[in-house]
GUDRENZA-636776 format. One record per residue (C-alpha): y, x, z; residue number from 1. Coordinates in steps of 0.2 Angstrom, whole numbers, plus 5000, padded with zeros to 4 digits. Layout:
<atoms>
+------+------+------+-----+
:   py :   px :   pz :  nr :
+------+------+------+-----+
:    Y :    X :    Z : NUM :
...
+------+------+------+-----+
</atoms>
This chain:
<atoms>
+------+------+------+-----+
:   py :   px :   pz :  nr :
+------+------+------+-----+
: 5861 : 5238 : 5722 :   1 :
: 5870 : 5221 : 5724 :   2 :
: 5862 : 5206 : 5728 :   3 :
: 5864 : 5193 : 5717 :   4 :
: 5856 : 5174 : 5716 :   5 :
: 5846 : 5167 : 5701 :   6 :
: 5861 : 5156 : 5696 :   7 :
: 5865 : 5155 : 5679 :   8 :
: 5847 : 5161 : 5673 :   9 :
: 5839 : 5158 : 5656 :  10 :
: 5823 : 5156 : 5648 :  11 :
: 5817 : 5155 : 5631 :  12 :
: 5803 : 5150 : 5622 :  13 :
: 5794 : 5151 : 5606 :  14 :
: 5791 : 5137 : 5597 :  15 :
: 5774 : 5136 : 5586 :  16 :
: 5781 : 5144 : 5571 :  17 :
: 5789 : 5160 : 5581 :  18 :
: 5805 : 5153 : 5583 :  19 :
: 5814 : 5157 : 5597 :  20 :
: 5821 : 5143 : 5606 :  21 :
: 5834 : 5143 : 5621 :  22 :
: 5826 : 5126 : 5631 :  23 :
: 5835 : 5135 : 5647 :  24 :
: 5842 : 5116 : 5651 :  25 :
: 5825 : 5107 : 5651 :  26 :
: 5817 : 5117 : 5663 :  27 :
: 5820 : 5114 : 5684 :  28 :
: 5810 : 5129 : 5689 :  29 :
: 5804 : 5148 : 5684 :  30 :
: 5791 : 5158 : 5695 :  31 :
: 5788 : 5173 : 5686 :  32 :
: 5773 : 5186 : 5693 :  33 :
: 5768 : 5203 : 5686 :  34 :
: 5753 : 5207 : 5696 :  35 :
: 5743 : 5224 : 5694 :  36 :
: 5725 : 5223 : 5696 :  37 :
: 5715 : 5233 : 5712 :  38 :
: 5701 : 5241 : 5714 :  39 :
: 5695 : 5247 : 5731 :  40 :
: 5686 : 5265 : 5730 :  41 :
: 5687 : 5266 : 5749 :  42 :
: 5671 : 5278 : 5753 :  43 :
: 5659 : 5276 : 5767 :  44 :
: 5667 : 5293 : 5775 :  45 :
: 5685 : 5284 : 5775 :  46 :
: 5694 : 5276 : 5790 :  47 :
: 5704 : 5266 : 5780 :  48 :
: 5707 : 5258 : 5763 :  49 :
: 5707 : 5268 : 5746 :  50 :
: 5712 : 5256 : 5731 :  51 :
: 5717 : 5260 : 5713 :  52 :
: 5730 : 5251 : 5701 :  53 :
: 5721 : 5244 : 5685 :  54 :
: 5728 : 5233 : 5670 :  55 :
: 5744 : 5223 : 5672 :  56 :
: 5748 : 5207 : 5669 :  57 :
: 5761 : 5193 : 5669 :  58 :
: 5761 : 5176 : 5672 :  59 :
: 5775 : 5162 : 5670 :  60 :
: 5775 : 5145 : 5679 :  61 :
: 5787 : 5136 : 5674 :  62 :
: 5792 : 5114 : 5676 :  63 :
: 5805 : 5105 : 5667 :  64 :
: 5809 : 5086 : 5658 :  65 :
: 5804 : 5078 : 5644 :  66 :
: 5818 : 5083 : 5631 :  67 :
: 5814 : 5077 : 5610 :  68 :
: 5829 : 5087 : 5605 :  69 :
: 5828 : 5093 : 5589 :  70 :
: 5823 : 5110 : 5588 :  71 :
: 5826 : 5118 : 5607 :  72 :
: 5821 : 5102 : 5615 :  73 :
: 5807 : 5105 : 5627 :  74 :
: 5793 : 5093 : 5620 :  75 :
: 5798 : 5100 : 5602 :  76 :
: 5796 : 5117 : 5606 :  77 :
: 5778 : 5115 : 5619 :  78 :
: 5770 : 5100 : 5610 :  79 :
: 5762 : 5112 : 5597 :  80 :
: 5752 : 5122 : 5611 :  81 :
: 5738 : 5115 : 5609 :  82 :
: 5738 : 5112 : 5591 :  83 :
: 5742 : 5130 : 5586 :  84 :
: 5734 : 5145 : 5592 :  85 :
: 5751 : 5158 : 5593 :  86 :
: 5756 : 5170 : 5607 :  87 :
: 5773 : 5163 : 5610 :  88 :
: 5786 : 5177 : 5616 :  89 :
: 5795 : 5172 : 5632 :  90 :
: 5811 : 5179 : 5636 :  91 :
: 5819 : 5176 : 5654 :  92 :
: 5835 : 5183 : 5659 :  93 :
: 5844 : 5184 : 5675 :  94 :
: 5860 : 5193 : 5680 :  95 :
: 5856 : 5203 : 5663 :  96 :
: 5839 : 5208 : 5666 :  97 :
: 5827 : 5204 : 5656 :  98 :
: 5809 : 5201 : 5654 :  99 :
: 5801 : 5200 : 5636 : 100 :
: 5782 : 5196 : 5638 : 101 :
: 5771 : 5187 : 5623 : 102 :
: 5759 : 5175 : 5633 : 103 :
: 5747 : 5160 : 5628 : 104 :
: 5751 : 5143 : 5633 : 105 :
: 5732 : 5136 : 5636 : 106 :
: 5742 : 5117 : 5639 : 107 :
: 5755 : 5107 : 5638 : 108 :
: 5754 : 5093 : 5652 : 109 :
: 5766 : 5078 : 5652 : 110 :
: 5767 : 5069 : 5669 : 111 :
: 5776 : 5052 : 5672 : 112 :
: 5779 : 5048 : 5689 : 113 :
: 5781 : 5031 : 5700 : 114 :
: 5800 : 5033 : 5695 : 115 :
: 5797 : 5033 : 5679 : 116 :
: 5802 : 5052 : 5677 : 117 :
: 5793 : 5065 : 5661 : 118 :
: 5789 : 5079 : 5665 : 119 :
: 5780 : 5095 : 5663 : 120 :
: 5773 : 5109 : 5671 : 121 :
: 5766 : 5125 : 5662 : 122 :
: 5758 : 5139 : 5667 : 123 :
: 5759 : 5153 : 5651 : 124 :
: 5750 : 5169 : 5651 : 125 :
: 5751 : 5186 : 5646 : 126 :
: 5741 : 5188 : 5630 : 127 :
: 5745 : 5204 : 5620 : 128 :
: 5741 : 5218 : 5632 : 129 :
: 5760 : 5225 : 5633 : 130 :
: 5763 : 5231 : 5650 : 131 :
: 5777 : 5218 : 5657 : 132 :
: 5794 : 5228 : 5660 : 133 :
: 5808 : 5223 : 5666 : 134 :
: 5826 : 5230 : 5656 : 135 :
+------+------+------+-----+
</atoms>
């Protein structure tokens, strides 16, 4: 397998009404995790650690600018999350893998700094109990 970088990545957003919106060019940054839950069953006869995978689970922490753009601007698209209660389907895509997940975005925080920059940081969930898969 090739190793390859994270340039030219991409990563859409609903919007509140279902709509998917490519807002790739507001956002600075994209951490995506798709942890498993664990359960240690180790038993008092063992020398060493016993676990068991449980329920999956995804997470998307993504940062990016203020952008009023009509339609696939940032603010346009991630105002309404805490005005409508929607799973919103994520899509991100690098080097033509994809990962699909819908998720919950619990809040839409704006931060302006000493510079004067807008910004936003967002930390969406997974919400529909879909395994996450990469394809």
């Amino acid at each position: 397998m090739a190793k390859k970088s994270g340039l030219g990545a991409t990563l859409a957003v609903d919007d509140g009404t279902g709509t998917s919106r490519a807002t790739s060019n507001d956002f600075l940054s994209v951490s995506v995790s798709t942890p498993r839950g664990v359960q240690d069953i180790t038993g008092i006869d063992k020398s060493a650690i016993e676990r068991l995978l449980l329920l999956a689970d995804a997470k998307f922490d993504y940062s990016g600018v203020f952008s009023d753009t009509a339609t696939t601007g940032s603010h346009v698209v991630l105002s309404t999350a805490s005005s409508t209660s929607v799973n919103r389907l994520h899509t991100y895509t690098v080097q033509s893998k994809v990962l699909a997940c819908e998720m919950i975005i619990p809040d839409y925080p704006l931060s302006r700094g000493a510079d004067g920059a807008l910004t936003f940081s967002i930390s969406a969930m997974l919400s529909d109990g879909s395994v996450p898969t990469w394809a």
